[in-house]
C-alpha positions as CSV (number, residue, x, y, z in Angstrom):
1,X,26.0,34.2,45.9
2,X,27.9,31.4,47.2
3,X,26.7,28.1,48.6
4,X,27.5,26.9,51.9
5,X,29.8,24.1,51.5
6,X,27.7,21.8,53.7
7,X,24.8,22.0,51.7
8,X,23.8,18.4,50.7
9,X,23.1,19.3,46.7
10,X,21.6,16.4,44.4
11,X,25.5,16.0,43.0
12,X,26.7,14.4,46.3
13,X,23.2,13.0,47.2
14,X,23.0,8.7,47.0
15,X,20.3,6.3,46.1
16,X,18.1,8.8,43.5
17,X,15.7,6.6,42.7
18,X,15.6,6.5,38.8
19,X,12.2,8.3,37.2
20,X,11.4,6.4,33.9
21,X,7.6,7.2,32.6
22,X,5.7,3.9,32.2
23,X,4.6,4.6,28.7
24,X,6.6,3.9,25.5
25,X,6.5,6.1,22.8
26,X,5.9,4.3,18.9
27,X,7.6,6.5,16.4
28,X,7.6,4.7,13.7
29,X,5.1,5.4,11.6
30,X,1.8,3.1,10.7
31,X,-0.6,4.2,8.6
32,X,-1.3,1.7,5.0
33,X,-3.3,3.7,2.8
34,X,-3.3,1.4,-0.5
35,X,-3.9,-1.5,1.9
36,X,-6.7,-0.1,4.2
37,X,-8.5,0.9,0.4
38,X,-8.5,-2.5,-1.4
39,X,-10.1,-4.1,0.9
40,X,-10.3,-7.9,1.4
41,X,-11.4,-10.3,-1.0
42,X,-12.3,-14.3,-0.5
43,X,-9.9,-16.3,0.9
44,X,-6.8,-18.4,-1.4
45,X,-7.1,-21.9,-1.7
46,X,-3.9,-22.4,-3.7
47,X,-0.6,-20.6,-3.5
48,X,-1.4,-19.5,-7.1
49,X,-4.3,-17.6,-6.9
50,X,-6.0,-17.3,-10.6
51,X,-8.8,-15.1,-12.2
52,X,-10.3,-13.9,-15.1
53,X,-11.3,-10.7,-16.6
54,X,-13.1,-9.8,-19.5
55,X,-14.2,-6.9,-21.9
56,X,-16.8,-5.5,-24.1
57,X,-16.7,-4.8,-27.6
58,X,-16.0,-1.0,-28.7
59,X,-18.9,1.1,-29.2
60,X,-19.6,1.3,-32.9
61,X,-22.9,2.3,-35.3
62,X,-25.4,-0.7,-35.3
63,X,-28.3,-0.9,-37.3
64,X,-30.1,-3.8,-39.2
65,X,-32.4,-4.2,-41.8
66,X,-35.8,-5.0,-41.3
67,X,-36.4,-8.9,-41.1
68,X,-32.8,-9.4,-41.8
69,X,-31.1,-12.8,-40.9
70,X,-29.4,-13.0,-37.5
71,X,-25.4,-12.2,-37.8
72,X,-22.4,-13.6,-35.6
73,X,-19.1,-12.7,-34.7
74,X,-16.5,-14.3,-32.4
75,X,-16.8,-13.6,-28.6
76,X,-13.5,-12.6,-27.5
77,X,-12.1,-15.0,-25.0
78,X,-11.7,-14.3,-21.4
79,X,-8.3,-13.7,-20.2
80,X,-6.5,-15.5,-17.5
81,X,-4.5,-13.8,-15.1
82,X,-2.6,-15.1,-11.5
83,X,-1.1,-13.9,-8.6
84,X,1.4,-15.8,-5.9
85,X,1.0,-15.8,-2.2
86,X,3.5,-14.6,-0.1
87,X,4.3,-15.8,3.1
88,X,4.9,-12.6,6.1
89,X,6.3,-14.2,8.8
90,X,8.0,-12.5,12.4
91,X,9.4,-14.6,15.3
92,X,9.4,-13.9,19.1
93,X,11.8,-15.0,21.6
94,X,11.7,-13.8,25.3
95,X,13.3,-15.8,28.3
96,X,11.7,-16.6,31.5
97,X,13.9,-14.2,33.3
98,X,12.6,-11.3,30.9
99,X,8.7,-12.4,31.5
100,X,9.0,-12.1,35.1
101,X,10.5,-8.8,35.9
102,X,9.0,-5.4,36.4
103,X,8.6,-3.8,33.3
104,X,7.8,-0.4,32.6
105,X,5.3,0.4,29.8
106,X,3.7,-3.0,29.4
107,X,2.8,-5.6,31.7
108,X,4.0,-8.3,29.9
109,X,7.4,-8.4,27.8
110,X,6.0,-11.1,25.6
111,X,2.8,-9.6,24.5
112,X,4.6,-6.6,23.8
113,X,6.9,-7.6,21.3
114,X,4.0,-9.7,19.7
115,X,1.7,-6.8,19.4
116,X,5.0,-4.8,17.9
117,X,5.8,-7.5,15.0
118,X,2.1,-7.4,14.3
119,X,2.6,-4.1,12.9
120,X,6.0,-5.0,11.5
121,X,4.1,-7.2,9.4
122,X,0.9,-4.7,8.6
123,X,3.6,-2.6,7.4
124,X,5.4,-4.9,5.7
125,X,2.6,-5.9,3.5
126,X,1.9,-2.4,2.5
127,X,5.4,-2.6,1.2
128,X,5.1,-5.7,-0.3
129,X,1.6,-4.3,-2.3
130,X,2.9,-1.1,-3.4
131,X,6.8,-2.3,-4.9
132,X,7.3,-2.7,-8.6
133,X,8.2,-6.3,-7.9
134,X,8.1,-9.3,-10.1
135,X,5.8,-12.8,-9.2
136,X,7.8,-15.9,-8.0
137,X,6.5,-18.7,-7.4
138,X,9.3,-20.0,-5.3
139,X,10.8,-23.3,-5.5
140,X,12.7,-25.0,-1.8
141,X,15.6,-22.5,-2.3
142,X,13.2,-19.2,-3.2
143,X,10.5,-17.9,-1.4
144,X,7.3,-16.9,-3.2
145,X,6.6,-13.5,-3.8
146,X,3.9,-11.8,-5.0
147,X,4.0,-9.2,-7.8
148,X,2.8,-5.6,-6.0
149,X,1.0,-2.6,-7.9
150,X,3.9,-0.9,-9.9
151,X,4.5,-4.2,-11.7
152,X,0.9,-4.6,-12.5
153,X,0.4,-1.2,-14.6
154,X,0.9,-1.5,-18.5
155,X,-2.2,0.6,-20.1
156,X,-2.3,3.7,-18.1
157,X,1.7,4.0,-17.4
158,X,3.4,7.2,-17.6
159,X,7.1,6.8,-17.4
160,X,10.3,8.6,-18.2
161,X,12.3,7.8,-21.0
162,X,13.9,4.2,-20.9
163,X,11.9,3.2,-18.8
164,X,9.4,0.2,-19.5
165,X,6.3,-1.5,-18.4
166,X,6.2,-4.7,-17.0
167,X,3.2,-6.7,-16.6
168,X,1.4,-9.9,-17.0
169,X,3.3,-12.6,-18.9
170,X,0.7,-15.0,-20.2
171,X,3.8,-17.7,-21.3
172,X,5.2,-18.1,-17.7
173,X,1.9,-17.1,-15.7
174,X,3.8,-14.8,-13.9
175,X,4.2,-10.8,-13.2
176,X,7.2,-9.0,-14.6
177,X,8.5,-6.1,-13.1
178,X,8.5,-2.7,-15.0
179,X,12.1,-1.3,-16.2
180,X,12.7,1.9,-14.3
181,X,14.2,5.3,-16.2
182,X,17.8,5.8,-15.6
183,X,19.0,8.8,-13.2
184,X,19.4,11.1,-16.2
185,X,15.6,11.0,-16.7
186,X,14.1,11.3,-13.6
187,X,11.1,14.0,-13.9
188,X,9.5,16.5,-11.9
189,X,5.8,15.8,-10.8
190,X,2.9,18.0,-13.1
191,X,-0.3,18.6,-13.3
192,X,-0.4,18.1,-17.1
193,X,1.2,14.4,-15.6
194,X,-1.6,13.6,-13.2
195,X,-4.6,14.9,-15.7
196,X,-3.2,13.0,-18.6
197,X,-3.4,10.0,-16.2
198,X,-6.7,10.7,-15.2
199,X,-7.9,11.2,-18.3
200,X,-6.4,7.7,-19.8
201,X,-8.0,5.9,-16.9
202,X,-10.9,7.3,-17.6
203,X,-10.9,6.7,-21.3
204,X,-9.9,3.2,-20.9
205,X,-12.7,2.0,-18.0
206,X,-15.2,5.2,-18.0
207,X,-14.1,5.4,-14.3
208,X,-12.8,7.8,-12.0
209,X,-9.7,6.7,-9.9
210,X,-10.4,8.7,-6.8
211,X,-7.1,8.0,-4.7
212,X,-3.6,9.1,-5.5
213,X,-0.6,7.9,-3.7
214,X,2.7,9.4,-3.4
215,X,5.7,9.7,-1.0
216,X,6.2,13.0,1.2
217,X,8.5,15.1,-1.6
218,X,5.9,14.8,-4.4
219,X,3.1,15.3,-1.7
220,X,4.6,18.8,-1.6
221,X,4.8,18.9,-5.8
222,X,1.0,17.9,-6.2
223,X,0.0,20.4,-3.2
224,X,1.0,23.3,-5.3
225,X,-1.3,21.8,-8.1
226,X,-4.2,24.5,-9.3
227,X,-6.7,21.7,-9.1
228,X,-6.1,21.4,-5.3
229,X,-9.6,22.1,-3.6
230,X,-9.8,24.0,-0.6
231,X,-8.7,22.3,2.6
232,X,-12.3,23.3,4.1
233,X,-15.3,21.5,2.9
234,X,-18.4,22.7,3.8
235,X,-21.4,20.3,4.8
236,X,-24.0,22.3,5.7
237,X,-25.2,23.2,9.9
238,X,-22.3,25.6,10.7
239,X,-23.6,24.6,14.7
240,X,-22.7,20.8,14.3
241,X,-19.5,18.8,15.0
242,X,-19.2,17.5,12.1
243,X,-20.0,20.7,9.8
244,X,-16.3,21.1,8.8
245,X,-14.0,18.8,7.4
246,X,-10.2,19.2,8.3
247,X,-8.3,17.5,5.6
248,X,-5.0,17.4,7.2
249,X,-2.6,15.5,5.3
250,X,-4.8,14.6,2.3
251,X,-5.5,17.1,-0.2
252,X,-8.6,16.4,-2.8
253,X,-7.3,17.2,-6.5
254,X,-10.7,18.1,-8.5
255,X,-10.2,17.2,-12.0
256,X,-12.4,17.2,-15.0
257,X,-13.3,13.6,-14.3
258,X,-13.8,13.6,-10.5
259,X,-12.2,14.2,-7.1
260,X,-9.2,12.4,-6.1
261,X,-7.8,12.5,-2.9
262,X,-4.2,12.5,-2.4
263,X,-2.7,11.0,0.2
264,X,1.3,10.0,1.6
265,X,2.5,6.6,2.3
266,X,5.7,6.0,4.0
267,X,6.0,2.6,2.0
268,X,5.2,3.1,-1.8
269,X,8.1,4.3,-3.6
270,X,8.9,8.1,-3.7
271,X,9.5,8.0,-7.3
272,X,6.2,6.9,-8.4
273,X,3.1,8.6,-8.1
274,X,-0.1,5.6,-8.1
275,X,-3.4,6.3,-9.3
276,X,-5.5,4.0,-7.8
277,X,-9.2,2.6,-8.3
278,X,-9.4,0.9,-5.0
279,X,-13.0,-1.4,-6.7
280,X,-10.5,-3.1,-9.2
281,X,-7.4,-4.0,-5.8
282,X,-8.0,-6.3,-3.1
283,X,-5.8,-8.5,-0.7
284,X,-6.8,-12.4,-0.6
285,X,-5.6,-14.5,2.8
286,X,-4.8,-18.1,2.4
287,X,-4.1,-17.6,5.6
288,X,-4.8,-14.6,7.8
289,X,-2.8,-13.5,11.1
290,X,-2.1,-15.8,13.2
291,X,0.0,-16.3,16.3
292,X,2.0,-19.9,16.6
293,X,3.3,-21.2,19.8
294,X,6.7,-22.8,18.9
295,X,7.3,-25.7,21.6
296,X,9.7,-24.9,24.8
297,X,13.9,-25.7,24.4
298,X,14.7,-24.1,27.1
299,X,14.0,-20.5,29.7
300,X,12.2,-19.0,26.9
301,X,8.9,-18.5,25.5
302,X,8.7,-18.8,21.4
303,X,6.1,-17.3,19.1
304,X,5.8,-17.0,15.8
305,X,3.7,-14.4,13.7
306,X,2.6,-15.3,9.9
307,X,0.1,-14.5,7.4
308,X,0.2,-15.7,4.0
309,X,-1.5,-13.4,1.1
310,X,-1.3,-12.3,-2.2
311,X,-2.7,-8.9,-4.3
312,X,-5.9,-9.3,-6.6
313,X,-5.6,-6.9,-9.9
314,X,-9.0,-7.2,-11.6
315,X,-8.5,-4.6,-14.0
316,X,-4.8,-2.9,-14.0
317,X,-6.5,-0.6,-17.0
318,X,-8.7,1.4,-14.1
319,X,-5.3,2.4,-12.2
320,X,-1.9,4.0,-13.6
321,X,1.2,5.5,-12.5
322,X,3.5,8.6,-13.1
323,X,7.0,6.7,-12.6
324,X,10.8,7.8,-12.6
325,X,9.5,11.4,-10.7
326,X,12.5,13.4,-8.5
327,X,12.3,12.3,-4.9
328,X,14.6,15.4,-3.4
């Protein structure tokens, strides 16, 4: 059917007042999972941040004879390890004009772009954490970096062939990074690869590391695993809220040695697979968030974002990693 041609339609139609929804819509993604399960330790007092660990002697048979003479043997010194801080910084810039207009989705431009660089940063450091990246301890040319989780792991390290661990240097007091596998031995993801790690973690500390984190392909690979429990866990009164536990995105691997859950990350690298004891991690602050107000050159209001931090290993030997895996 035709339309009368003095119909006013929307396509002739002036001064349509523009529809935008006052809501933006964050899709980049946000969730940390190695740094929400470290934790935080106390706070740095010195860029290089040092500790010690220690062990025990093996097990062995021990018996004396009656009234025997007291015998000694050499303690084992402690060993010194150290960490640099790193300095996560974001700036803001937003010009008078900008503050005073009617925005939609946020009442205030410069807030907005504070509370955005904010998580820039959060994610940022979960980055920073998770990278097979060497210690620097910067000089006026460098910035300092701190060495993240990958570089850490020497004892319980599962790699491909050329590929090499890194680790503590005690001769330059600083991290090196591990060697990766070339192309032509990249690996696909097991279960033998996970339980053998398991099983050297717990040989070497006695512990179980109950968190496993990998990037979305090899999520996939370790879903299909036979130790995968059942996504349903039952806690009991059917009637109650909280009687079923939807896992979602994590799946719970039961092994001979414990539960491990096994979660994404969006910032770890796909091509590693970390098995983490969160008790032997955590983050110390020499300075935590904060929020600078840069002085006034002009129409514009200046802020700066920064937090300065570095990651604690206490005992690399209760962690490990299945490196150089396929990531497609």
């Amino acid at each position: 059917m035709a339309v009368d041609s003095a119909t006013t339609t929307r396509f002739e139609q002036k001064g349509e007042r523009e529809q935008l929804t006052n809501k933006i819509y964050n899709l980049a993604p946000m969730d940390t999972p190695f740094m929400t399960a470290i934790g935080r330790g106390p706070s740095a007092t010195n860029t290089k941040v040092e500790w010690q660990i220690d062990d025990l002697a093996d097990a062995a048979e021990n018996s004396a004879l009656e009234g025997d003479d007291a015998s000694y043997v050499t303690a084992a010194a402690t060993v010194r390890l150290a960490n640099h801080t790193q300095i996560f910084t974001k700036s803001v810039v937003v010009s008078g004009t900008a503050q005073a207009l009617s925005t939609a989705g946020r009442r205030n431009e410069l807030l907005y772009q504070v509370d955005k660089r904010t998580k820039e940063i959060k994610r940022d450091i979960e980055f920073a954490i998770t990278q097979n990246r060497a210690s620097d301890d910067g000089s006026r040319a460098t910035a300092r970096t701190l060495a993240g989780f990958e570089a850490w792991i020497t004892t319980n390290a599962n790699r491909g062939t050329g590929g090499t661990d890194g680790g503590f240097v005690t001769s330059t007091q600083l991290v090196s990074a591990a060697g990766d596998a070339s192309s032509t031995n990249i690996r696909t993801f097991t279960e033998a690869m996970l339980k053998a790690s398991i099983k050297s973690i717990w040989d070497e500390t006695g512990d179980s590391a109950p968190l496993v984190i990998v990037g979305s392909f090899n999520k996939q690979t370790a879903s299909g695993f036979s130790g995968i429990a059942t996504q349903y866990q039952d806690h009991g009164n059917a009637k109650s809220s909280k009687s079923i536990n939807i896992l979602g995105a994590a799946d719970f691997y039961v092994s001979d040695f414990g539960r491990h859950k096994i979660v994404p990350d969006h910032f770890s690298r796909g091509r590693s697979a970390m098995i983490v004891n969160p008790n032997h991690w955590e983050l110390r602050y020499m300075r935590p968030f904060k929020i600078n107000t840069l002085a006034k050159t002009g129409d514009a209001d200046k802020r700066q974002l920064l937090a300065e931090l570095t990651l604690i290993s206490k005992n690399e030997a209760g962690s490990g990693v299945v490196a150089d895996l396929t990531t497609s």
